[in-house]
N, C-alpha and C positions, 0 to 999 in steps of 0.2 A: 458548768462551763462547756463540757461537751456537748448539752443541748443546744446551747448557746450558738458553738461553731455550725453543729449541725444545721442550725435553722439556718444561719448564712448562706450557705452552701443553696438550701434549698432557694430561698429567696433572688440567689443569683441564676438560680435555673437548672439548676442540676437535683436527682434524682436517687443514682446510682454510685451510691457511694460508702466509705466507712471511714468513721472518723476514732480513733484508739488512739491509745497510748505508745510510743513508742520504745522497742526492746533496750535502746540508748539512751538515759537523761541527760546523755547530752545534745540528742536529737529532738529537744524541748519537752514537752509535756503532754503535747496531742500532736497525731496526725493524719491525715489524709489520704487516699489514694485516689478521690476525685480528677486530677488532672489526666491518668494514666486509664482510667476503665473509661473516661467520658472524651477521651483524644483531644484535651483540650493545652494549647500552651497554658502553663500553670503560674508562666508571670505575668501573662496579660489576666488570667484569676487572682490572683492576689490583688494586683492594681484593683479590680472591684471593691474587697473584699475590706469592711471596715466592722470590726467585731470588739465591743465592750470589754475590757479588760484583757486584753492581747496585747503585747506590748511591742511583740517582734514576731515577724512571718519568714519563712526560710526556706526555700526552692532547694533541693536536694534531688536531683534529677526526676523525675515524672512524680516525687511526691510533695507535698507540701508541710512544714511543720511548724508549730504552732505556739511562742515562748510567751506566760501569762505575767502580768505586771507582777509584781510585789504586793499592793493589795490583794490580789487575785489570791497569792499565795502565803498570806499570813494564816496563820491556824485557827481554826475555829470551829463548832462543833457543827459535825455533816448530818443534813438528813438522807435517811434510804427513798425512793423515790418508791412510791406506793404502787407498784406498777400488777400489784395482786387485789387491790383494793374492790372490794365487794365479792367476791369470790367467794365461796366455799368448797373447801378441798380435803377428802379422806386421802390418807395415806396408812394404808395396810403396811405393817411392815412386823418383823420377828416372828411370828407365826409357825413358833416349832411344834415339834412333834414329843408330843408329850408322855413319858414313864423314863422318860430319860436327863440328863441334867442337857443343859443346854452347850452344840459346838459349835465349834468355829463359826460356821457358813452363817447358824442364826445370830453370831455375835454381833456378825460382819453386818448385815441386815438390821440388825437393833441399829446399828451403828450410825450409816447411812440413809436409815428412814429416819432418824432423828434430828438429822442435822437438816434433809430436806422438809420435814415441817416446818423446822426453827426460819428456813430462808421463806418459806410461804409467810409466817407467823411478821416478820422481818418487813417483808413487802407487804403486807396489810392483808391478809387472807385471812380470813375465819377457820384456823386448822383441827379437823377431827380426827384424833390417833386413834387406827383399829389396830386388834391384835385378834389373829383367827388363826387358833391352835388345835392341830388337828388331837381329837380326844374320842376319838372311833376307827374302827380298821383294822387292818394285819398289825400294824406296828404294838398299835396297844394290847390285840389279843396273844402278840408271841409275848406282851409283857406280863399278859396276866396267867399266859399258860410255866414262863419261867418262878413266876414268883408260888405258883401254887407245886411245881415239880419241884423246887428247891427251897419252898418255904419261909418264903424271905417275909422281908417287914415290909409294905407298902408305904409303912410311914417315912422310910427312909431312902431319901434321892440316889442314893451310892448304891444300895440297893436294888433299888428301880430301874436304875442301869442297866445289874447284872445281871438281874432277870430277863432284862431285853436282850442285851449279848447271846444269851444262851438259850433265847426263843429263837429270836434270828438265826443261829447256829443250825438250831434242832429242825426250823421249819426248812433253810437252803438244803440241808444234808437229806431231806426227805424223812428223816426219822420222825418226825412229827405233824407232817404235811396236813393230812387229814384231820390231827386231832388241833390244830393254830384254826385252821379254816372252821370245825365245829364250831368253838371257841368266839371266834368272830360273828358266824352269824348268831351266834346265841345271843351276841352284844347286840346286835344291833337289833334285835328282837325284843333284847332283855326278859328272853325267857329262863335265865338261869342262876336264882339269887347270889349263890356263890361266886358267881365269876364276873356276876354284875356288881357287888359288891367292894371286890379288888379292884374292878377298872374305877371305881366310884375313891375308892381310898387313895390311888395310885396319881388318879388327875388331880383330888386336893392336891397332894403331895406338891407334885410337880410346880404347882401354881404358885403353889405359897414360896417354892426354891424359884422361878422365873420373876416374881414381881418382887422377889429381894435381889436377886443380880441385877434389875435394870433399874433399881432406886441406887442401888454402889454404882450404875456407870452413870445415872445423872437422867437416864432415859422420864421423861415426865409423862406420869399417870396416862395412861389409855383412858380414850373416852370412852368406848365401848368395845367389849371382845365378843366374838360369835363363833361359836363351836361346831363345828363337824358335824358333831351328832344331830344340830340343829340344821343345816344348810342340807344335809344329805337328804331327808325324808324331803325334805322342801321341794330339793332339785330333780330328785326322784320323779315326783308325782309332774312335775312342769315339763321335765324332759318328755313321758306319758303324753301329757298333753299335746305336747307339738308333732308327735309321730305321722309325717305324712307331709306335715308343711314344712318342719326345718331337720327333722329328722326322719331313720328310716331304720329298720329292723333287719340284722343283715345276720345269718347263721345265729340264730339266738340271741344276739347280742342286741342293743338299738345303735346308732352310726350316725354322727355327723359328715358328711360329704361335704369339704372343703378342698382348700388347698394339701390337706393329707386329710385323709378319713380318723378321725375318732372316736372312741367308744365312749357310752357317755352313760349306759347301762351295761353293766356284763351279762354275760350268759346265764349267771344267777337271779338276775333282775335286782341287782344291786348298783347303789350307783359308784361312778369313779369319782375319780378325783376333778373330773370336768364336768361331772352334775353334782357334786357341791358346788363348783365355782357358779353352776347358775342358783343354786339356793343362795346362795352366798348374795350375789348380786341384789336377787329382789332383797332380803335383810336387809343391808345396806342403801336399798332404794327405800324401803319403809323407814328404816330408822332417820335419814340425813337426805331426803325427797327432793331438796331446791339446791342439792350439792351439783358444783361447775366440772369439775376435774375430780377420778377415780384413780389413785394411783397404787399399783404391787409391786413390792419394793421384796423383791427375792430371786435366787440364782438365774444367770444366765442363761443356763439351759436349758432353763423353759422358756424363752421367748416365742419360740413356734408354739407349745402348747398355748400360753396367753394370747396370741396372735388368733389361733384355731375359735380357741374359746370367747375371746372378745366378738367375733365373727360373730359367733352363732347367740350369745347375748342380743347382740344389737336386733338380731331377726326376730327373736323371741320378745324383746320388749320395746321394740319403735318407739314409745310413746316416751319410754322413760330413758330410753338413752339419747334421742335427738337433741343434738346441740350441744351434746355431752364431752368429755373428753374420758374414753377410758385406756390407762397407759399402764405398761409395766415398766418398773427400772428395774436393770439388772445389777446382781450385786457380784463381786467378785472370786476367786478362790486365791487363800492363802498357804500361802507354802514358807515352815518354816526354815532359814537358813543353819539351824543346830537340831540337832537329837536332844538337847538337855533338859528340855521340857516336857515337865510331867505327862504322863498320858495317865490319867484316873481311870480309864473307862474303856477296856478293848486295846485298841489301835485308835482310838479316837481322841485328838486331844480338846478340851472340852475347854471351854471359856470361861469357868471357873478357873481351870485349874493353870490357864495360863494369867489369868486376872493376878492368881494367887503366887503365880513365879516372879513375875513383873514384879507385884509389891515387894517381894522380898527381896527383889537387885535396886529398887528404889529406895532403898534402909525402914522401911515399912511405910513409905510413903505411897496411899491408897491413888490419891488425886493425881501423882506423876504421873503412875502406871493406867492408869484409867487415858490423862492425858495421852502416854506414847503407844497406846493401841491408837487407841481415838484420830490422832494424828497420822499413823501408818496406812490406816484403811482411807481414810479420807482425803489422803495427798496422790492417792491413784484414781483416775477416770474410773467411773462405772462400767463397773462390766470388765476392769483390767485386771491381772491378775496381780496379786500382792505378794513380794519377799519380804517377810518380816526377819531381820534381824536384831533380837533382843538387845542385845547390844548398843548397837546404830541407833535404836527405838529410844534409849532412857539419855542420848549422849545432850550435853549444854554446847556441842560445838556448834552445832546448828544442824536447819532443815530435819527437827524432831519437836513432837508435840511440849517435851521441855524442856528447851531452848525457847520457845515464843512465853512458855508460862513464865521463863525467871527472867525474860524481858518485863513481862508485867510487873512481877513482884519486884523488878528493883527500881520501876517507876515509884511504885506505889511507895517503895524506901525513900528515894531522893524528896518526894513530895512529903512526907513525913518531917524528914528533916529541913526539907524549906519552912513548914509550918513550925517548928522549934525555932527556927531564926528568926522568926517574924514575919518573913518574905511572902509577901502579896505577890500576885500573878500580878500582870499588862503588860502594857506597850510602850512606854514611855522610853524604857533602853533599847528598842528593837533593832537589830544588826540591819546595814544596810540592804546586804545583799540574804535572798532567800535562801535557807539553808536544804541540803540535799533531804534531810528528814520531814523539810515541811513538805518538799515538791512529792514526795511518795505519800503521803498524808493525804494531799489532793486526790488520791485513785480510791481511796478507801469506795464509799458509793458503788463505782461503777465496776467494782470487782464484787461485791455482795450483788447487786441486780444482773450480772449476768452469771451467776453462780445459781441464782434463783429460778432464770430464763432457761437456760440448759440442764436444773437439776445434776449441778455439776457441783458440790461445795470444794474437789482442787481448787478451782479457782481464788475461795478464801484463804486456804493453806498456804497458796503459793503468795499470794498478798502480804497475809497476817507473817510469814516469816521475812520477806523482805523488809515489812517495817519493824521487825523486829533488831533484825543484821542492821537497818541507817539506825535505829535510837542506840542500838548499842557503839555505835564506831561517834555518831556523837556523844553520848556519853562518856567516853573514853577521849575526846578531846576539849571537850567544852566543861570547864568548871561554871557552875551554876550557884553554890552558894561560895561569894565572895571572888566571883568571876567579872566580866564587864557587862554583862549582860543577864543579872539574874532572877530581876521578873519575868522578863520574855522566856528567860529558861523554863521556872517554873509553867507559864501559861504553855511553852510546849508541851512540857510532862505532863500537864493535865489531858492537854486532847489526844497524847499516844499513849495514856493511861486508859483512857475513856474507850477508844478506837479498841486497842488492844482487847480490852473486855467485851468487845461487842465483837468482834472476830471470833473468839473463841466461845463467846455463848454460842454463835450460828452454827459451829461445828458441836458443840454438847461438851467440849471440853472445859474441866473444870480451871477454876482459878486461885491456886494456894494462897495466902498473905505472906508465908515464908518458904521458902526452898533449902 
């Protein structure tokens, strides 16, 4: 229907305009700012304006609003508008750093690179999930230099840890500065069976504790992962090559001269973390070569570095980036509101171990806790920062990831028991007037494609719980079996059953049968 008005608009000559939903239902359904950006009287535009299924038009000072019949607004199942259709799009996303369990920040990232495939997947995009774990460097050699000083098991995550703790410890304090940095280049050399060994035991390790946490949050199978170790020598030798056209050799180092200078080789002739991003890239252009959209789905604070680096990508492969989109999203920090949650690991609290606090305030319910992260992170803009209160997170009163789930599950109840009654869906009792739970029904669509449009999934959160607040306050007034109206009931429940489930697949949140 919104296309619908839109095309009106245009057909009557105008341009510049937006037509939404308005903050009021009782300021109808859709509206306008056409008469106010284009200085036109908006009731000599109305007088024009003759549109399919509108039944009432409504002058509200420079805006116009827009009330849809009753056919308009019987319920019925919506399609998403394909507006990704042909497309092929990577979305890099979780990409920790591996000898350690995985925290917060890559949770937060699992979290939201997931939901934005789902809304690509959604809009008709052919979506490829990478995962690029960095599995070479200082991190991993304070892991290997902790586990061989303190003689830990590399087979075990908890472990893995604390070996890293107390490499990072040993390397900041200087006590082992020289012997981390040996250690590393030896890695990346791999001239030292022993300590290549450990880093080889260490990243199984890791892997195997990474790709069981993101099957418990629902995260679906990566298409392909590419490793550090692989992108580095790549980016190495490419950066090499460009010296002179996009880069430049400045005190030992090689230099990107941008908007801030970067190093993209150090003074050892190793590369940083911005010449694997160009190994990374070719990878990626070899594996997935006719991909439209490149998107990095990790902290905020790198946006200048992603910014620097997409820069000097694009100079180094014209051919392969022309026409291309390469973007980063930024992901948030979260801050908890209690101390009561576990820290496993340091001062770090780890996304295990808050996975594993949550289950236990949800009475061992995996799927809530799963849902009221999932929910927390993704009811904040990208890039916002997040208050998680445990608490607030698991509450049924609403505006939490379960509150929308036990809207579903007590659809999917009432529909259960209409099917014990006998009770067939239609229309043949349909109430005269449209009920406040069909008219939010109508937005479903157009909050998924601009959730998709912006790489914003708030947008669904905010949707998927307000129709969650109308089925519940209808529910609570409309009896359905042995009420006046209880096929149409039924045929409601099925499309805020259907809806509801398709809301929270695009988030990754799961969907209990009981609560």
């Amino acid at each position: 229907m919104r296309e619908r008005i839109e095309a009106a608009l245009r057909d009557a000559g105008y341009s510049n305009f937006v037509v939404e939903r308005p903050r009021d239902i009782k300021h109808g359904d859709y509206s306008t700012n056409v008469a106010l950006v284009s200085k036109v009287d908006p009731q000599e535009l109305v007088a024009k304006l003759k549109i399919e299924g509108v039944e009432k038009v409504e002058v509200v000072g420079k805006f116009i609003n827009f009330f849809l019949s009753r056919a308009e607004l019987l319920p019925r199942e919506q399609s998403v508008p394909q507006i990704n259709a042909g497309k092929t799009v990577m979305v890099e996303y979780t990409s920790p750093n591996l000898f350690k369990p995985l925290h917060i920040g890559n949770l937060i990232g699992n979290i939201l690179g997931e939901s934005i495939t789902r809304l690509f997947e959604k809009t008709g995009a052919t979506v490829k999930r990478l995962n690029y774990p960095s599995d070479i460097g200082l991190t991993i050699a304070k892991g290997v230099w902790g586990l061989q000083k303190l003689n830990l098991d590399p087979s075990d995550i908890q472990q893995l840890g604390k070996a890293y703790v107390s490499g990072n410890e040993a390397y900041e304090s200087g006590e082992a500065k020289e012997e981390i940095e040996k250690i590393n280049r030896a890695l990346y050399e791999n001239s030292n069976p022993e300590w290549s060994g450990l880093r080889k035991k260490g990243i199984e390790t890791s892997l195997k504790h990474l790709h069981e946490l993101c099957e418990r949050l629902g995260t679906k199978k990566f298409d392909t992962e590419i490793f550090e170790s692989e992108s580095g020598p790549l980016g190495q030798e490419l950066v090499k090559e460009h010296i002179g056209d996009v880069f430049e050799e400045s005190e030992g180092a090689v230099v990107y001269r941008g908007e801030h200078t970067r190093v993209f080789l150090n003074s050892q002739g190793l590369p940083t973390y911005e010449a694997k991003e160009v190994g990374l890239f070719e990878l990626k252009a070899k594996t997935y070569p006719d991909f439209d959209i490149s998107l990095t789905v990790t902290g905020k604070e790198q946006q200048d570095f992603f910014r620097i680096v997409f820069e000097a990508v694009k100079k180094i492969f014209p051919s392969k980036t022309a026409g291309k989109i390469l973007g980063h999203v930024p992901t948030s920090f979260l801050r908890l509101t209690t101390g009561k949650m576990s820290s496993r690991l340091g001062n770090v609290i780890t996304g295990e171990s808050l996975l594993a606090d949550l289950t236990e305030a949800a009475r061992g319910s995996e799927e809530v806790a799963v849902g009221a992260i999932k929910y927390t992170v993704l009811r904040s803009g990208s890039g916002k920062d997040i208050i998680f209160d445990p608490e607030k997170s698991l509450s049924l009163e609403g505006d939490s990831g379960p509150y929308v789930q036990y809207a579903l599950v007590r659809a999917r109840a009432l529909l259960r028991e209409a099917k014990k009654a006998g009770l067939e869906m239609g229309r043949s009792d349909l109430p005269k007037e449209a009920t406040e739970l069909e008219r939010v029904l109508l937005h479903y669509p157009d909050a998924l494609t601009r959730a998709a449009k912006e790489l914003e999934p708030h947008y669904v959160t905010t949707y998927v719980t307000e129709l969650a607040a109308a089925f519940n306050r209808w529910y609570a007034s409309e009896r359905v079996i042995g009420g006046p109206h209880p096929h149409f009931g039924v045929l409601l429940t099925q499309v805020v059953e259907k809806t509801l489930a398709e809301c929270l697949w695009s988030l990754g949140i799961p969907t209990p049968e009981e609560m």
